[in-house]
N, C-alpha and C positions, 0 to 999 in steps of 0.2 A: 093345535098343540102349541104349546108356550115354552120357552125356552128352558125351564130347566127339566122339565118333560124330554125333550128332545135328547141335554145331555146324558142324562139317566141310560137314555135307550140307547145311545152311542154307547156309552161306556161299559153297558152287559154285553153289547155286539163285540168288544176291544178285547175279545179272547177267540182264540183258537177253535177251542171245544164250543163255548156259544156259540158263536158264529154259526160254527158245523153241526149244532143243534136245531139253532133258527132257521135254519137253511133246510134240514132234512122236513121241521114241522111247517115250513113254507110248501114243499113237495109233495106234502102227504094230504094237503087239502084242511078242509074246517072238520074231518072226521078224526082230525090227529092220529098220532100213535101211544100204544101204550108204555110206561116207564121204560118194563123191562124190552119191548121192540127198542126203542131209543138207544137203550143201554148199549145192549147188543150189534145193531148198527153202528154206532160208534166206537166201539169198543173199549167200553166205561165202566168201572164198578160203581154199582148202585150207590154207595155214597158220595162219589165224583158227580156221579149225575145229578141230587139232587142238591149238594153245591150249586151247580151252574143252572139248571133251573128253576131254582127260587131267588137268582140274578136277573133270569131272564122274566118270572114273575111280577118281582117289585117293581122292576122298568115297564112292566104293563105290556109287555111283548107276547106275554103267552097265558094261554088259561088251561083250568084243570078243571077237570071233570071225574068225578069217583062211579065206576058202572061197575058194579058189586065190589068186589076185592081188588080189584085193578084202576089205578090214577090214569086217566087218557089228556093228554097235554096237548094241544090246539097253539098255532101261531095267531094270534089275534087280526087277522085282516084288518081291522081299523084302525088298529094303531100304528100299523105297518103302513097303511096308507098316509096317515095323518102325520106319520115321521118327513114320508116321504115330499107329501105336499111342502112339511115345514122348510125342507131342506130347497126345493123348488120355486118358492113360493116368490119370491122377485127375480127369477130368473132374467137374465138378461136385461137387467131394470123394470121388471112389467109390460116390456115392449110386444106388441102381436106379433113381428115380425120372428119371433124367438122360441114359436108354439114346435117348431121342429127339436131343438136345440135341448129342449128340455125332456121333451116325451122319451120316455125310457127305451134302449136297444133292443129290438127287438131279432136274431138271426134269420135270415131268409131260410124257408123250409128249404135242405137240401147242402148250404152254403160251406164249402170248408173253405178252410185258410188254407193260403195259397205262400208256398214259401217264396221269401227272395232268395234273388239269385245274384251271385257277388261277381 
């Protein structure tokens, strides 16, 4: 990915509603969901929604797919990836020692947060 790729895809993520678009069709897997599920999930009116993704579109973040009457919208895994690598990509200067630092959080099955105590 090259850098004005990148900003693009920042700057449809730099909402609310995107975001919390991106995010539900990240959850939903490469089977995506349909318009109106999205909508509804979020609780959008169909013109707000397709506002924001055909933001999320142009930035190359999501695809659509028409199965009969109904639009099914997919997060694009490789470009999700391909942001993400951009964003990683001289981690720590390129150093091997940095392979922890970089790899995404993943929570231990189980894990809650633990309050402090003052």
């Amino acid at each position: 990915m090259k850098s004005p790729q990148a900003v693009n895809a920042l700057a449809a993520l730099a909402h609310e509603h995107r975001l919390g678009i991106y995010r539900l069709l990240v959850q939903s897997g490469p089977d995506g969901l349909s318009a109106g599920t999205i909508a509804e999930r979020m609780g959008l009116l169909p013109s707000s929604l397709t506002f924001h993704i055909q933001s999320l579109q142009r930035a190359g973040l999501v695809t659509q797919t028409r199965v009969s009457r109904q639009l099914i919208y997919a997060a694009d895994f490789l470009a999700m990836n391909g942001l993400v690598d951009y964003l990683t990509e001289n981690c720590c200067g390129g150093t091997q020692s940095c392979t922890t630092a970089c790899a995404p959080a993943t929570p231990k099955a189980g894990a809650t947060k633990q309050r402090r105590s003052a």
